[in-house]
GUFIBA-536991 format. One record per residue (C-alpha): residue in three letters; chain; z, y, x. Coordinates in pm, 1 decimal. Last residue first. Layout:
<miros>
res;chain;Z;Y;X
Ala;A;Z;Y;X
...
</miros>
This chain:
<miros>
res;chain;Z;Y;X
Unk;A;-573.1;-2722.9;-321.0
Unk;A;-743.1;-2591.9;-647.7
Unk;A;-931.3;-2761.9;-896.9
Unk;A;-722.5;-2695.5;-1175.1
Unk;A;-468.0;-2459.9;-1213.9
Unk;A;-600.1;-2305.1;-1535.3
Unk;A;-742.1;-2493.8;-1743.4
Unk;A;-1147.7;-2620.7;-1620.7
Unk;A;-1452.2;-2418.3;-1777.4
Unk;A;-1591.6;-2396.6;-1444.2
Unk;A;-1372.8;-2489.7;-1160.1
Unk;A;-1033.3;-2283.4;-1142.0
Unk;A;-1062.9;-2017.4;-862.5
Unk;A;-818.3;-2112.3;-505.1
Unk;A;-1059.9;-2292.8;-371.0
Unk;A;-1023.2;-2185.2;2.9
Unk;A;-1350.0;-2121.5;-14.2
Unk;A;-1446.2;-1977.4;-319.2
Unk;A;-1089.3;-1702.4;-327.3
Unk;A;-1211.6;-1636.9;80.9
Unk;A;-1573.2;-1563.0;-27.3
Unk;A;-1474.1;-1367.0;-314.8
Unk;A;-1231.1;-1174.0;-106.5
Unk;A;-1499.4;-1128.2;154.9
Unk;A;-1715.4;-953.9;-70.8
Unk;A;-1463.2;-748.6;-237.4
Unk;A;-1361.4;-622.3;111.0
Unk;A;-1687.0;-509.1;184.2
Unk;A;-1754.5;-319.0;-120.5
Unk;A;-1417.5;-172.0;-106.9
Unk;A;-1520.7;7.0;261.9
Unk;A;-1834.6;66.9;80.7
Unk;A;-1652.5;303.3;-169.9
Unk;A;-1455.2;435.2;49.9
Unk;A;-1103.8;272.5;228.9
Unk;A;-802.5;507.6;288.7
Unk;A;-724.5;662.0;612.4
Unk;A;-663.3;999.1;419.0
Unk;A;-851.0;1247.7;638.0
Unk;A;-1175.2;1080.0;762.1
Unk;A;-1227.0;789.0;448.9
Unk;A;-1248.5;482.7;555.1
Unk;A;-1543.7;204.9;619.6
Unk;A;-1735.2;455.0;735.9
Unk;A;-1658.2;371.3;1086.4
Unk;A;-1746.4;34.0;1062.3
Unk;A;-2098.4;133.6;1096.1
Unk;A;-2204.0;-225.2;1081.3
Unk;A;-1954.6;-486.8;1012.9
Unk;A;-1843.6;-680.9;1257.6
Unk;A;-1513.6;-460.3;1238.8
Unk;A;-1464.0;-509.6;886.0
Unk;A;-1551.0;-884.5;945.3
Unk;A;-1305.7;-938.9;1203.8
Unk;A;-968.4;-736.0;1052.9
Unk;A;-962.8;-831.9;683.4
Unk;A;-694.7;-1149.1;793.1
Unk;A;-710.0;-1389.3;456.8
Unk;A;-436.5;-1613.4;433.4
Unk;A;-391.4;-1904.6;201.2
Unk;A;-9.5;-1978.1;177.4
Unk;A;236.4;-2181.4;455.0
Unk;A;469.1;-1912.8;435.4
Unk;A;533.4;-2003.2;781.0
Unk;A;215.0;-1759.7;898.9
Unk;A;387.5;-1488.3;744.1
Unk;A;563.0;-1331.5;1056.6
Unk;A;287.4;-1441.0;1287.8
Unk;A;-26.5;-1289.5;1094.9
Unk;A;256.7;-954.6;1053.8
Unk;A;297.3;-928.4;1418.1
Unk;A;-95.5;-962.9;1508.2
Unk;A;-188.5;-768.3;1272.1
Unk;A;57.2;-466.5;1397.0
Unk;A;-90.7;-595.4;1760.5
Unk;A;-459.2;-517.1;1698.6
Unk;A;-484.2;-183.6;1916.8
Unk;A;-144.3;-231.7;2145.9
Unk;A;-43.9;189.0;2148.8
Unk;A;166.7;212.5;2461.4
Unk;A;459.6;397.8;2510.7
Unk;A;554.1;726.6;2687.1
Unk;A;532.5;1011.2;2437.9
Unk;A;204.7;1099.9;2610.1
Unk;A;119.3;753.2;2567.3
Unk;A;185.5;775.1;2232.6
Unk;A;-78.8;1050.2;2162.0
Unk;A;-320.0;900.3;2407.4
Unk;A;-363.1;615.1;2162.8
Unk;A;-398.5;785.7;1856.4
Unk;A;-698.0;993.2;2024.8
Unk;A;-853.4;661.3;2156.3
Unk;A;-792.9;507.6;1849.1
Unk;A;-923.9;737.6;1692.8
Unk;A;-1248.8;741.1;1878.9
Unk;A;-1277.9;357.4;1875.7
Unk;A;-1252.9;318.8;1453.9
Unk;A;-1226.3;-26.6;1347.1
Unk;A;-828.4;-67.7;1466.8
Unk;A;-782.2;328.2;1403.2
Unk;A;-817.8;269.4;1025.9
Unk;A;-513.8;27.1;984.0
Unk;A;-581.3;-291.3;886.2
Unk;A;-527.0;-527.2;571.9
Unk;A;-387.6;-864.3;553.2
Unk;A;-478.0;-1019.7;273.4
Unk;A;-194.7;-1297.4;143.4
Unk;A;-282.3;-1589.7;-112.2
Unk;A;-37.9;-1717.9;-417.7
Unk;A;-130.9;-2043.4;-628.7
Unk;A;-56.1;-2034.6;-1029.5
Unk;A;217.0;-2273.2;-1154.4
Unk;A;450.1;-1994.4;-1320.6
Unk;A;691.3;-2112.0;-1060.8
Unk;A;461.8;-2114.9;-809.8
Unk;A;355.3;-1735.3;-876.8
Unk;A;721.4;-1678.7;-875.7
Unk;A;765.6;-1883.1;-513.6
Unk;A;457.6;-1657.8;-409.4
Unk;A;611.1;-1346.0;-496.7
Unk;A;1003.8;-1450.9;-310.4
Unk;A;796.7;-1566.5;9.0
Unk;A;640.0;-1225.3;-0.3
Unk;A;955.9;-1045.8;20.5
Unk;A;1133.7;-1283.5;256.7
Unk;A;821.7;-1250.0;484.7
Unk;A;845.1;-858.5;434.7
Unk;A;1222.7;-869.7;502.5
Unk;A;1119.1;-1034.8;823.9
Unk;A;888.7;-799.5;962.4
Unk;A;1093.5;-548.2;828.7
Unk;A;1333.0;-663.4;1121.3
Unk;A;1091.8;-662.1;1370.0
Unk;A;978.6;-323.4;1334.1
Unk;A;1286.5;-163.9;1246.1
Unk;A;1442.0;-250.0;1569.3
Unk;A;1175.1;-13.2;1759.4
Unk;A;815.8;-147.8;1904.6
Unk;A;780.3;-224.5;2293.7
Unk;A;389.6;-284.0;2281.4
Unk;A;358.6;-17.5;2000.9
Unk;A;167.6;-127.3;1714.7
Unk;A;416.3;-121.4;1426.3
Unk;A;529.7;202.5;1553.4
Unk;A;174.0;345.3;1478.5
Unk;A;309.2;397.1;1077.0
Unk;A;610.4;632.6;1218.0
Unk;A;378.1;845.8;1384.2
Unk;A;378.3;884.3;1743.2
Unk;A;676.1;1182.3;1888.8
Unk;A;480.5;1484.6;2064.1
Unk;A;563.3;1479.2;2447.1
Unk;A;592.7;1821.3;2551.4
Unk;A;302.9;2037.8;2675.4
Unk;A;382.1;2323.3;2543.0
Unk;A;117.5;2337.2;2288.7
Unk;A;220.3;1949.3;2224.9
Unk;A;588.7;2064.3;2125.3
Unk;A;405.3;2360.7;1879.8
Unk;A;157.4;2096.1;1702.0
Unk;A;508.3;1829.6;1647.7
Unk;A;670.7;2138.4;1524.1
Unk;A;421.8;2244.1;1291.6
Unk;A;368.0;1892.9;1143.4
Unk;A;657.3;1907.4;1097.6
Unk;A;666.9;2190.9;898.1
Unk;A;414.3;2100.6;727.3
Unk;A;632.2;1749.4;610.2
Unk;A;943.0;1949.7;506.8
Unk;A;722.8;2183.8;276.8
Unk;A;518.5;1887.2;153.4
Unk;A;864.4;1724.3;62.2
Unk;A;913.8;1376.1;-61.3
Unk;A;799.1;1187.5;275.9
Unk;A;1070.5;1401.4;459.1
Unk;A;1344.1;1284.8;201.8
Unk;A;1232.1;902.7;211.6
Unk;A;1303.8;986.0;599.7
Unk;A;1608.7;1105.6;591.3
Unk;A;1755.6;796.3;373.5
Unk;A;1580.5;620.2;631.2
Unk;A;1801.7;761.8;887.9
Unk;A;2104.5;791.6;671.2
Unk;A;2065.6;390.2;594.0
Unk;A;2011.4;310.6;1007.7
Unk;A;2350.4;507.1;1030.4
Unk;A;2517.3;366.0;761.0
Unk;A;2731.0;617.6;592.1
Unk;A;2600.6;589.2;245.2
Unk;A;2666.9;247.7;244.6
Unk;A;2353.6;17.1;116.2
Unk;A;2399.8;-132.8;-213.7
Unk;A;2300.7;-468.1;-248.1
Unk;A;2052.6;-684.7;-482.1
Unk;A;1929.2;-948.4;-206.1
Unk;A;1572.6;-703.7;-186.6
Unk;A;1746.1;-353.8;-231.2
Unk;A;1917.4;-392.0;104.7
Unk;A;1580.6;-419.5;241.0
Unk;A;1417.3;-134.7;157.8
Unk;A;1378.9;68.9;462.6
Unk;A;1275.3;-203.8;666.6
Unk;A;1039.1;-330.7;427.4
Unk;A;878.6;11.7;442.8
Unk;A;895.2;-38.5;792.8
Unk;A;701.0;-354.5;816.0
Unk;A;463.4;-273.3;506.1
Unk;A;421.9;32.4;733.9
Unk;A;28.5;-71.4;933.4
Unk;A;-30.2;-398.6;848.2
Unk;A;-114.3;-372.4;532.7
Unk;A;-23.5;-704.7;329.5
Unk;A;-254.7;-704.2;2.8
Unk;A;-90.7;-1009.0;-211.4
Unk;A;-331.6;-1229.0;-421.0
Unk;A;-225.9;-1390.3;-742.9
Unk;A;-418.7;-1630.6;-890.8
Unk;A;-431.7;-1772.8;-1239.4
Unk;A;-184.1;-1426.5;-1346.8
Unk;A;-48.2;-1359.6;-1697.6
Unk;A;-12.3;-1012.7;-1662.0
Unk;A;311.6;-975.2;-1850.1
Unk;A;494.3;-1257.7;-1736.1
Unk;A;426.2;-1295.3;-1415.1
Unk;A;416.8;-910.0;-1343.6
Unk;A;718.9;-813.2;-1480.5
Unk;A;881.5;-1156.4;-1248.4
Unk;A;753.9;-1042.9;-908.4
Unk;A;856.1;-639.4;-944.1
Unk;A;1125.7;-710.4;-723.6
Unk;A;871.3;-883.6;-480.0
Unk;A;608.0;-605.0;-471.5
Unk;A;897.2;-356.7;-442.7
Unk;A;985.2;-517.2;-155.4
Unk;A;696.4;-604.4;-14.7
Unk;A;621.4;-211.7;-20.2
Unk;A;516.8;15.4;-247.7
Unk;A;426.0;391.7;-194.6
Unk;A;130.7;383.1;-460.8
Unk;A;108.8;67.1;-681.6
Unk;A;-181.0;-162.1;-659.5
Unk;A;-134.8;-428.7;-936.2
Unk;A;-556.6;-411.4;-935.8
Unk;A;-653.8;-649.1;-1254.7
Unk;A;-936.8;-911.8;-1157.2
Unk;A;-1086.7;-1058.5;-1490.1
Unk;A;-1278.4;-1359.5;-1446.2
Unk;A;-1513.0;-1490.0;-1792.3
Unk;A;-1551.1;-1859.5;-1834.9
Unk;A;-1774.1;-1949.5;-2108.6
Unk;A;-2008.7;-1915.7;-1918.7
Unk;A;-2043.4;-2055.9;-1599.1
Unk;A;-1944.6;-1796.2;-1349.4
Unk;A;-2154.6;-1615.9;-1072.6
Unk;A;-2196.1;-1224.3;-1192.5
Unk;A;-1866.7;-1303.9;-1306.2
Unk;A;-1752.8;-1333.7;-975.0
Unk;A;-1898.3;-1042.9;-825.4
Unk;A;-1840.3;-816.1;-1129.1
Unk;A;-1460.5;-916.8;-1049.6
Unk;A;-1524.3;-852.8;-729.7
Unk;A;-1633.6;-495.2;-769.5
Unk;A;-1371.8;-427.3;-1037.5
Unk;A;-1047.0;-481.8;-773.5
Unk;A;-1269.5;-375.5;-443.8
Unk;A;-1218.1;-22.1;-612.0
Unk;A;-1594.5;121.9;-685.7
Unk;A;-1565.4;128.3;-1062.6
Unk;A;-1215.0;255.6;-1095.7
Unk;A;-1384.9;559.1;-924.2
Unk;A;-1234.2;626.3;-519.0
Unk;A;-967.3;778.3;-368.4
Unk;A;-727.0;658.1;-584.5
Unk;A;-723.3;347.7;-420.1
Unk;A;-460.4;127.3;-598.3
Unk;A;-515.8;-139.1;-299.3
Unk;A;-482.4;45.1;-53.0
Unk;A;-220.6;276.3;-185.2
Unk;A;56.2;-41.4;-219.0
Unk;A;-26.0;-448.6;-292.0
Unk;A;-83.5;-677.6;-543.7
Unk;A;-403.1;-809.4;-682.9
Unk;A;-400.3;-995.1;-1010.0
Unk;A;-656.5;-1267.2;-1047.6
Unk;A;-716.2;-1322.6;-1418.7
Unk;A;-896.4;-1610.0;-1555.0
Unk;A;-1054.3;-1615.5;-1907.9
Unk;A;-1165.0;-1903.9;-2075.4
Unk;A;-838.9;-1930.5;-2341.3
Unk;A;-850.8;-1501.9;-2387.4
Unk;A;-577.1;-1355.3;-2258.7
Unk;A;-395.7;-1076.5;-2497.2
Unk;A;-567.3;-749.0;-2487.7
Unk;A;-691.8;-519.1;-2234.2
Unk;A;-713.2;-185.9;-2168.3
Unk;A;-906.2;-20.4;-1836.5
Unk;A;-814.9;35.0;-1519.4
Unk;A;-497.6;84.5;-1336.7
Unk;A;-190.9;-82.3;-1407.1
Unk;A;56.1;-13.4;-1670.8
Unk;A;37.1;-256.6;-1918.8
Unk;A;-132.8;-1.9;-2135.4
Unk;A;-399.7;125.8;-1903.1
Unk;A;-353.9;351.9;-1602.2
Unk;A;-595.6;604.5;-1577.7
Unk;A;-710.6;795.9;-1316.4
Unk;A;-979.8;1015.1;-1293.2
Unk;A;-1149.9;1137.4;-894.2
Unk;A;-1233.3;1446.2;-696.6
Unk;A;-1267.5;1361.3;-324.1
Unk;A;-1284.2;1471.7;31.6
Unk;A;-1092.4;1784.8;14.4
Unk;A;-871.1;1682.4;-225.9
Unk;A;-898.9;1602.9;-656.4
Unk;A;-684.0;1404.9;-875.6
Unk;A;-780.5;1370.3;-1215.8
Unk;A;-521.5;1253.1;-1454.7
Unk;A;-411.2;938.3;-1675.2
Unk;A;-99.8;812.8;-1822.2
Unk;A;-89.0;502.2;-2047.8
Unk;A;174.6;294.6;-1936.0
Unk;A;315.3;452.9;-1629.8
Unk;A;266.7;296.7;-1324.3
Unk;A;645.0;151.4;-1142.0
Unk;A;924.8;324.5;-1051.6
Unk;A;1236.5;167.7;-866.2
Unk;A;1150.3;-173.7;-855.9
Unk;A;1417.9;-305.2;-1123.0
Unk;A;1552.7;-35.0;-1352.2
Unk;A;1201.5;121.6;-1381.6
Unk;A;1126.1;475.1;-1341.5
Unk;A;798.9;650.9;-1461.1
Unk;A;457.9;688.0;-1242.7
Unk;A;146.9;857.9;-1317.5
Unk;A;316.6;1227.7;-1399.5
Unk;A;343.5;1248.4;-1006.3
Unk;A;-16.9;1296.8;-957.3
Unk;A;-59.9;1597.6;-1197.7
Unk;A;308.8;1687.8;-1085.8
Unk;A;148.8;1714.7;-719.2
Unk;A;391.7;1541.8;-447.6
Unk;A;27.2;1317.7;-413.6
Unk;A;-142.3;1656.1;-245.2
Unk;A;-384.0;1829.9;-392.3
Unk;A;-220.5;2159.2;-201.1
Unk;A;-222.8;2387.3;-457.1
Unk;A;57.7;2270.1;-785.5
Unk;A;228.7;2051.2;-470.8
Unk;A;192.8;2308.5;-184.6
Unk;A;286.0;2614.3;-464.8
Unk;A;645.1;2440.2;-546.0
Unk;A;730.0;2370.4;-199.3
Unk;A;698.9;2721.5;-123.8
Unk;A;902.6;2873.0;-410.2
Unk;A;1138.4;2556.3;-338.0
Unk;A;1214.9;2687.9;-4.2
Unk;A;1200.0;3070.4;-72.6
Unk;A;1503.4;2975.4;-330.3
Unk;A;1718.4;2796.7;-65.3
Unk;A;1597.6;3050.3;196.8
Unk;A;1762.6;3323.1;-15.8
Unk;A;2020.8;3131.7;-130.5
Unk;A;2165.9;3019.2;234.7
Unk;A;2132.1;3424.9;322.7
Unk;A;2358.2;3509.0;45.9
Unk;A;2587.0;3291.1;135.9
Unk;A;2612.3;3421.8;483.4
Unk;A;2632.3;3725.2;364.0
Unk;A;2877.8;3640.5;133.1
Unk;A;3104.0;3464.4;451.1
Unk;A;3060.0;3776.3;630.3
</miros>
C-alpha cells in the first residue's frame, strides 16, 4: 500500500511539472524562461534586472523586445554622466517597467523627450525607468543605496501603486530592518503560500478553476488579493503594509537626501478606478463574498500613509480619469497602462517635476533651484 501510494505521489509529482513546464514555454506568461532570463539574484533586494539581457515577450495583446542595458535597467546604454546632464530615475514595480509596451512609448522615454524637447542647451535630461517587475517598497528601499550610487540620480521619483504595494510591503517586511522571519509564523506561512501560488501557472489555473467552479454553484468566490486594499473593512495586512511602505519610502528619500538630490512619490491607480464597467463587475464580486469594494479608497489609504513624509506628491488618479476615453488608458487583460496611458502620465509628470520645481534651472549644478 504504502508503494502505491508512493507511486501515485510521483506520478502527479511528475504530471505536475510536465504541465507547469508547457504553461510557461506556451502560455506567454512572465513564469516563461524567455521572461525569467531578465532577472539574476542580488544579495540585497532579492533579484534585481540583469545587466545586459534582452528578449521578446509576446501575449495576446502584445508582442514586444526587451532589453536591459548595462547597469541593469531598461533601455538603452549609457556612459558615465555627462557635467550638463540631469538624470531623473524612476522607481517603482510592473508599472513602471511596462513591458507591455516599446521602450519608446514607456512614460520613462516620453518625458524625457518632453523635457528635452524644452531645455536650454547645454543641458540635456535623461530619465532612466528603475521599474523592476514584482517589486515592492521594500525592495525599492533595499535597493536605495545600488541605485544612488550607480545611477547617479538629480531627482528621484518613486511610483507608489496603490493597488498591492500595501501587501507586498506586508509580505516583505521582515526583510526591511534585516530579520529573518520564523518559518513557523503563521502570517509568514501564509505569505510564504502565497509567493508559492504567484510562482506557479499550474497552481494559479487551478485557481482560477476553483474560484470559476465555487461561483457556478453559486458560492461566494473569494476577491483578489490586490482589491483588499480597497475593501471598506480591509484585512491586517492592509494596514500594516501601509506602514512598512511609508518606512520603505521614507528609507529612499532619506538616501536621495543623503546624496543631496530631492525625492517625489506618484501614486498610481488601479484600472477599475477609471474604468466604470469593471468596477462594477469587481465590485459585485466582493459583495458576493460579503464586503464592499470602496472605488478610490486604496488611494486614499496610501495618500494618508505617506502624507508625513513631507515629499512632493503627485496623485495620477484626477487627470487619468478627466481624461477622455479613460478607458483606454490600460490594457484589457493585463491592467497595465498602453501607449497613451504612458503618454498621459509623462505629461503630468513633467508638469508636476516644473511645478513643484524639483528640475535644476538651466545650466545650474545639480540641486539648484529647487524647493
Amino acid at each position: 500500500m504504502i508503494k502505491r501510494i508512493l507511486l501515485v505521489v510521483a506520478v502527479l509529482f511528475v504530471q505536475f511539472w510536465i504541465f507547469e513546464a508547457g504553461l510557461r514555454w506556451h502560455a506567454g506568461l512572465e513564469a516563461a524562461p524567455g521572461f525569467q532570463s531578465l532577472f539574476t539574484p542580488d544579495p540585497v533586494a532579492g533579484y534585481r534586472l540583469k545587466p545586459g539581457a534582452s528578449t521578446r515577450f509576446t501575449t495576446a495583446e502584445f508582442s514586444t523586445d526587451i532589453r536591459i542595458n548595462h547597469a541593469g535597467v531598461r533601455g538603452p546604454d549609457f556612459g558615465p554622466k555627462a557635467p550638463d546632464e540631469r538624470r531623473i530615475v524612476v522607481l517603482g514595480d510592473s508599472m513602471v517597467l511596462a513591458v507591455q509596451v516599446a521602450e519608446a512609448h514607456t512614460f520613462c522615454q516620453r518625458l524625457e523627450e518632453r523635457l528635452n524637447a524644452a531645455a536650454v542647451p547645454p543641458v540635456r535630461y535623461r530619465v532612466i525607468n528603475g521599474g523592476v517587475q514584482g517589486y515592492g517598497p521594500v525592495e525599492m528601499a533595499l535597493a536605495a543605496d545600488r541605485v544612488m550610487a550607480e545611477l547617479q540620480p538629480d531627482v528621484v521619483v518613486i511610483g507608489a501603486y496603490a493597488a498591492n504595494d500595501a501587501t507586498e510591503a506586508a509580505d516583505s517586511a521582515a526583510r526591511l530592518d534585516g530579520a529573518t522571519p520564523t518559518p513557523l509564523d503563521p502570517d509568514e506561512l501564509q505569505r510564504s503560500t502565497r509567493r508559492i501560488l504567484r510562482r506557479s501557472m499550474v497552481l494559479q489555473v487551478a485557481r482560477m478553476r476553483a474560484i470559476q467552479a465555487l461561483d457556478g454553484m453559486g458560492r461566494a468566490p473569494v476577491p483578489q488579493r490586490p482589491l483588499v486594499a480597497y475593501l471598506e473593512d480591509p484585512p491586517a495586512d492592509v494596514p500594516f503594509g501601509l506602514e512598512v511602505t511609508a518606512r520603505a519610502f521614507s528609507r529612499l528619500a532619506s538616501a536621495a537626501a543623503g546624496a543631496g538630490v530631492p525625492a517625489a512619490v506618484v501614486i498610481i491607480p488601479a484600472r477599475f478606478q477609471i474604468d466604470d464597467d469593471d468596477y462594477g463587475r469587481l465590485a459585485e464580486i466582493v459583495r458576493t463574498s460579503g464586503g464592499t469594494l470602496v472605488r478610490d479608497s486604496g488611494t486614499d489609504r496610501m495618500r494618508a500613509a505617506l502624507t508625513p513624509l513631507n515629499v512632493p506628491m503627485l496623485d495620477l488618479l484626477p487627470p487619468l480619469r478627466a481624461e477622455p476615453d479613460p478607458v483606454g488608458l490600460y490594457f484589457r487583460q493585463n491592467a497595465h497602462f498602453t501607449p497613451r496611458g504612458h503618454d498621459v502620465i509623462a505629461a503630468q509628470l513633467e508638469r508636476f517635476l516644473r511645478e513643484r520645481r524639483l528640475l535644476p534651472d538651466a545650466g545650474a549644478p545639480p540641486g539648484a533651484g529647487r524647493d
